[in-house]
C-alpha positions in Angstrom: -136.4 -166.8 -117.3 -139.1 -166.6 -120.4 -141.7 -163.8 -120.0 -145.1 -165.3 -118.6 -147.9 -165.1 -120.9 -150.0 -163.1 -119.7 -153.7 -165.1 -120.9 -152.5 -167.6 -118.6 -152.6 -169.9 -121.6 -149.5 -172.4 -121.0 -148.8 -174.1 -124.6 -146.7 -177.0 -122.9 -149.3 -177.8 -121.1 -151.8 -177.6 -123.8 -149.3 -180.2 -126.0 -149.1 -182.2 -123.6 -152.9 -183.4 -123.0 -153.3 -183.2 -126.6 -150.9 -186.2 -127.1 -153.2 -189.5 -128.2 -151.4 -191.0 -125.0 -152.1 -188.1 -122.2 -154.5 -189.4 -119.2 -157.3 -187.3 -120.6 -157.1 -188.8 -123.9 -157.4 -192.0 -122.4 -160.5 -191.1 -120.5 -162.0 -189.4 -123.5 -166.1 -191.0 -123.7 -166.3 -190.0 -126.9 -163.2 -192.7 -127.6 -165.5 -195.3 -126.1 -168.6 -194.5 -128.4 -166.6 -195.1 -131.4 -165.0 -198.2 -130.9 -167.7 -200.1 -132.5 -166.4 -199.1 -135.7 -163.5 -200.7 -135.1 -164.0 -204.1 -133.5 -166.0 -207.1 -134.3 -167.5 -207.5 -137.9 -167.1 -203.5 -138.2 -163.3 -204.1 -138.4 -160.9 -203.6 -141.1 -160.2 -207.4 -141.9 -163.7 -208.6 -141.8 -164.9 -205.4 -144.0 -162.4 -206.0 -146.5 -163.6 -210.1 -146.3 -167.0 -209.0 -147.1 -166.0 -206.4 -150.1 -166.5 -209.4 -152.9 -168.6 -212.1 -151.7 -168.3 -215.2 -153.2 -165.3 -214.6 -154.6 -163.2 -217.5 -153.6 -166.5 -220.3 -154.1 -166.0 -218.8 -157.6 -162.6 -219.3 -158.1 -162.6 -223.0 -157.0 -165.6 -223.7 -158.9 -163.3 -221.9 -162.1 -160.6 -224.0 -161.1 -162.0 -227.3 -160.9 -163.9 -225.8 -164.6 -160.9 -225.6 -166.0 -159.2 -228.9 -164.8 -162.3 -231.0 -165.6 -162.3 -229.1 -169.4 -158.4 -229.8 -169.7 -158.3 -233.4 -168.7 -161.9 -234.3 -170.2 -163.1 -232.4 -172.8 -160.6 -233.6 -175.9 -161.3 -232.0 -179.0 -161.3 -234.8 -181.7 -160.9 -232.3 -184.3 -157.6 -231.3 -184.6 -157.1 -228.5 -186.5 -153.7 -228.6 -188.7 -153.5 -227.7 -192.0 -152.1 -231.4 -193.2 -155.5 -233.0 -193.5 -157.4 -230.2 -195.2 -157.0 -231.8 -199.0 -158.6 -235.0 -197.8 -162.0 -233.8 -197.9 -162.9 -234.5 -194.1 -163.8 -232.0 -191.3 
C-alpha cells in the first residue's frame, strides 16, 4: 500500500474535478457568465459572416459587370496588325 501523503492533498482526487466533464465543472457560474460569447450573434459563424460585409453584394454585382461587359460591350476596333497600312484606326 502507497505511503499516505501526509498534507492530506489527494492528487486523484484533485484530477478528477479538474476534468472539463467532473460535476463541479458542470456547476461552475463562472461557465454560465461566459456563454454569451459563444451563442447568438457572438458566435463563431455569425462573427466570421460579419468580418467582410458586403462582400458577396459585391461579387454579384462584379459578376453580372463582367457578363453584361462580355456579351455587350463589343470593341469595334479590332486590333490586328493586317489593317494597319490602310490608313484607318
Amino acid at each position: 500500500m502507497p505511503a499516505r501523503n501526509p498534507t492530506g492533498f489527494d492528487l486523484a482526487q484533485y484530477k478528477a474535478a479538474a476534468s472539463p466533464s467532473s460535476v463541479w465543472a458542470k456547476r461552475d457560474p463562472w461557465a454560465r457568465n461566459e456563454t454569451w460569447r459563444y451563442t447568438g450573434p457572438f458566435s463563431r459563424a455569425k462573427r466570421f459572416r460579419g468580418l467582410f460585409p458586403g462582400f458577396g453584394i459585391a461579387s454579384v454585382a462584379f459578376a453580372a459587370y463582367c457578363t453584361y461587359e462580355h456579351f455587350f460591350l463589343k470593341d469595334d476596333h479590332h486590333h490586328s496588325d493586317a489593317h494597319h497600312g490602310d490608313g484607318h484606326h
